[in-house]
C-alpha positions as CSV (number, residue, x, y, z in Angstrom):
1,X,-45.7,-42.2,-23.6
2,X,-48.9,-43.8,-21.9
3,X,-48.3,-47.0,-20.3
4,X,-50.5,-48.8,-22.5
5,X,-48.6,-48.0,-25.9
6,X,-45.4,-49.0,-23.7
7,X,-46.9,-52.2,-23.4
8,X,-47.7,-52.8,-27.1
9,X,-44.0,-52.6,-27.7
10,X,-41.8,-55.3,-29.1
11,X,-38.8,-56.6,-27.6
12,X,-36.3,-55.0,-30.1
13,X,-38.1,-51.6,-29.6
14,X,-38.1,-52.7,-25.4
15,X,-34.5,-53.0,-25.8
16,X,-34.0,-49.7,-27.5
17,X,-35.3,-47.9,-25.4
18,X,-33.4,-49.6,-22.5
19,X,-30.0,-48.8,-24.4
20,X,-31.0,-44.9,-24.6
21,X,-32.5,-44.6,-21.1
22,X,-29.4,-46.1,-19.8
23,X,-26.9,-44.2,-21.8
24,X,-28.8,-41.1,-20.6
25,X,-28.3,-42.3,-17.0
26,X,-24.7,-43.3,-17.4
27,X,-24.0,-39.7,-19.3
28,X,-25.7,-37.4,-17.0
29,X,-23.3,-39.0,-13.9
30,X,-20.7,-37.5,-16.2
31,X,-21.4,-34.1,-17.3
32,X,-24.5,-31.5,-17.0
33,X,-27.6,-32.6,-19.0
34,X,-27.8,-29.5,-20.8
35,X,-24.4,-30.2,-22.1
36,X,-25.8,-33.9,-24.1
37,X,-26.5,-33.9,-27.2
38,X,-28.9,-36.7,-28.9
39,X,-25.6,-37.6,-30.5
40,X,-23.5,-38.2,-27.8
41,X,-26.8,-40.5,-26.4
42,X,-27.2,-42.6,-29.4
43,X,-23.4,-43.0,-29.7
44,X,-23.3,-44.2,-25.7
45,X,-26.2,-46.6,-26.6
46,X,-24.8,-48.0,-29.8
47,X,-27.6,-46.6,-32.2
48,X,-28.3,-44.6,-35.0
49,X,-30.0,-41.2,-34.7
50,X,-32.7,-42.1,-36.7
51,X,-33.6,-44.8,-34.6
52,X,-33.7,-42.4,-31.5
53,X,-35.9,-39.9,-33.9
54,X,-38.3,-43.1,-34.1
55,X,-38.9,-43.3,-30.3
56,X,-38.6,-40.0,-29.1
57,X,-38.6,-36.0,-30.6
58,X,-35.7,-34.6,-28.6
59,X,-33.6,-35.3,-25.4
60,X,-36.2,-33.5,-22.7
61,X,-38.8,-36.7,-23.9
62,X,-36.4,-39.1,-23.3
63,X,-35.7,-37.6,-20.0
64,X,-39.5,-37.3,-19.2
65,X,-39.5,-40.9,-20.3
66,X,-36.4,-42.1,-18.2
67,X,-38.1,-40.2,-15.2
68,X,-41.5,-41.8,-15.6
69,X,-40.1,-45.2,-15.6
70,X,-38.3,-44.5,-12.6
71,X,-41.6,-43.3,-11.0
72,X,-43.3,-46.0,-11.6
73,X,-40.6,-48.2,-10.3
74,X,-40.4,-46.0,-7.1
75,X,-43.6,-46.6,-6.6
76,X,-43.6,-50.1,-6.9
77,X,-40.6,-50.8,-4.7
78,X,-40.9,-48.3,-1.7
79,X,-45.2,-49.1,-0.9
80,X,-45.5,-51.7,1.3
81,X,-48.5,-53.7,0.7
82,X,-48.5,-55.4,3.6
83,X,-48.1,-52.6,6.5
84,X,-50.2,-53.4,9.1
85,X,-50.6,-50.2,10.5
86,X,-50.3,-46.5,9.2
87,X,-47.3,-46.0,11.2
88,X,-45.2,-49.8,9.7
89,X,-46.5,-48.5,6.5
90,X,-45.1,-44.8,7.2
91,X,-41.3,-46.5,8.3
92,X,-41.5,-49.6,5.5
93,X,-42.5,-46.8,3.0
94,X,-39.3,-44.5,4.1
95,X,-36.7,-47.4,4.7
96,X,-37.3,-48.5,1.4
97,X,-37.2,-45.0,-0.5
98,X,-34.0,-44.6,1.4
99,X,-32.4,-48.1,-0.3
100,X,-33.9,-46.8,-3.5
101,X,-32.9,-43.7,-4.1
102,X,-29.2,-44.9,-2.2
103,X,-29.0,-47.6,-5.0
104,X,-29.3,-44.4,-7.5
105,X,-27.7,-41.7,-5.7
106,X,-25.3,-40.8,-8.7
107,X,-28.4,-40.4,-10.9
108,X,-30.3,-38.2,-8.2
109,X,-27.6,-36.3,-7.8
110,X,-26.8,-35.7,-11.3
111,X,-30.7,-34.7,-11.5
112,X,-30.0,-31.9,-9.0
113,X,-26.9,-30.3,-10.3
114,X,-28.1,-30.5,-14.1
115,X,-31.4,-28.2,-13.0
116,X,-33.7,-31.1,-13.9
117,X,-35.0,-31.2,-10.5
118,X,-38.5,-29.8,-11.5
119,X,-38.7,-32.7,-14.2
120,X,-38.5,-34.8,-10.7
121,X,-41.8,-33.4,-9.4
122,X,-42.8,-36.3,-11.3
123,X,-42.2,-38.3,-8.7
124,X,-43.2,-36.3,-6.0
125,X,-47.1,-35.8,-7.7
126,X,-47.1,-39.4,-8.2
127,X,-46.1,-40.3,-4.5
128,X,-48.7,-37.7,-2.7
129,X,-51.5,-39.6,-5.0
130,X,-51.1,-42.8,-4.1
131,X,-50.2,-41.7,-0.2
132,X,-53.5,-39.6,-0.6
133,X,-55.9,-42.6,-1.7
134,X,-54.0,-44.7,1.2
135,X,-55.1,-42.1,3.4
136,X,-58.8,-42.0,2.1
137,X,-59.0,-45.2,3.5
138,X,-59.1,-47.5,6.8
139,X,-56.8,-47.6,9.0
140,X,-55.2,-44.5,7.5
141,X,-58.2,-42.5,7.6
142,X,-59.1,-43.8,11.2
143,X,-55.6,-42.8,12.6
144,X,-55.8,-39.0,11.2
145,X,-59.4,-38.4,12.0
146,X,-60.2,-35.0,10.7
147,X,-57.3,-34.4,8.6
148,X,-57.8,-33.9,5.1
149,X,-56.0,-36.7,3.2
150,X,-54.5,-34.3,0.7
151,X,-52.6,-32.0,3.1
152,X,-51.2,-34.7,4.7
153,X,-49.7,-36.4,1.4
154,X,-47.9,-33.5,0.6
155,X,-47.1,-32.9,4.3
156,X,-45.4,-36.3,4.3
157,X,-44.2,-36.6,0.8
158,X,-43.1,-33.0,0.4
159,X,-41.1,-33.9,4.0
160,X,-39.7,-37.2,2.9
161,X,-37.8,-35.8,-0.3
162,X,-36.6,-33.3,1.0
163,X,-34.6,-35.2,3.7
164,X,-33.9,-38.0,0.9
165,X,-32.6,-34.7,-0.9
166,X,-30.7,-33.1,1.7
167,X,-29.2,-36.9,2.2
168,X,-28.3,-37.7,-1.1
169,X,-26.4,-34.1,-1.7
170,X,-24.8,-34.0,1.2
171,X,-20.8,-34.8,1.1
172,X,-21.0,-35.9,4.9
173,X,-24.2,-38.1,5.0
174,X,-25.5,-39.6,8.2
175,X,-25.9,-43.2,8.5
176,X,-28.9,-44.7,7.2
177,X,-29.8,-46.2,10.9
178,X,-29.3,-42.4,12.1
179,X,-32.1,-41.1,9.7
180,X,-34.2,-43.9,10.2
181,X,-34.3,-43.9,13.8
182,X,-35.5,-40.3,13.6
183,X,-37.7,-41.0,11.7
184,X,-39.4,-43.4,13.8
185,X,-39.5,-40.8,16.2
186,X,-41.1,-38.1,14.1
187,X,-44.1,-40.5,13.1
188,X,-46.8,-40.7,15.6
189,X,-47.8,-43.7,17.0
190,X,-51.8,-44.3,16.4
């Protein structure tokens, strides 16, 4: 759904939404997503299946949906706006992916072992274009002379989720400090 029909919504239909998208979540930490059924959603969220009809066609839209708001929450939460160099906005940028996608491991996780992963690309083609325009511009593109803005989105993105990945699955994580000190390692100084 574009953003700007979300916006026209009401608060009943705001809430609705809100019940489904969270009895997805709370459902696929249980069992495989192929495995839900739009009745066992609108049961978890309290609400008829007509009412689910009126908001969505099937169970991959609501996902697409659930993603997308998750996106654009990602997004808003792990940017810094107020980096003062490439390499604060690089660390900022990957502390705060780690405590957001910590805060929804079970989710993530439920993501990867229901085969939904490619429905997360989402997120990764939204985070390369907003690192790319970053890039595009001072101070970023003063730090990388010569390096082509979209390579090095992907370079870093692409790098960034799958450590978050590799994290997030593992039974035996290592501690956040652990990560994020090597990661201050592996950015370059400017």
């Amino acid at each position: 759904m574009e953003e700007k029909k979300e916006d026209n919504l009401d608060l009943r239909q705001r809430k609705t939404r809100r019940q489904l998208t969270q009895a997805l979540v709370e459902l696929m930490e249980e069992r495989p997503f192929q495995e839900l059924s739009v009745t066992d959603i609108c049961r978890r969220a309290m609400v008829h299946r007509t009412t689910f009809y009126a908001h969505f066609n099937d169970k991959q839209e609501l996902l697409h949906y659930l993603l997308t708001q998750l996106e654009r929450e990602c997004i808003a939460v792990c940017v810094p706006t107020d980096a003062d160099s490439p390499r604060q906005f690089f660390l900022t940028a990957a502390r705060n992916a780690l405590a957001f996608f910590k805060e929804r491991k079970a989710l993530y996780r439920a993501c990867l072992e229901s085969g939904t992963d490619t429905e997360t690309r989402l997120l990764e083609d939204a985070a390369a274009g907003e690192l790319c325009l970053r890039l595009s511009q001072p101070p970023f593109r003063d730090a990388l002379p010569g390096v082509d803005p979209r390579i090095a989105a992907r370079f870093y993105v692409g790098a960034m989720l799958s450590l978050l990945r590799w994290w997030l699955a593992s039974p035996d994580p290592v501690p956040e400090e652990v990560l994020l000190s090597h990661l201050d390692r592996f950015i370059p100084h400017s």
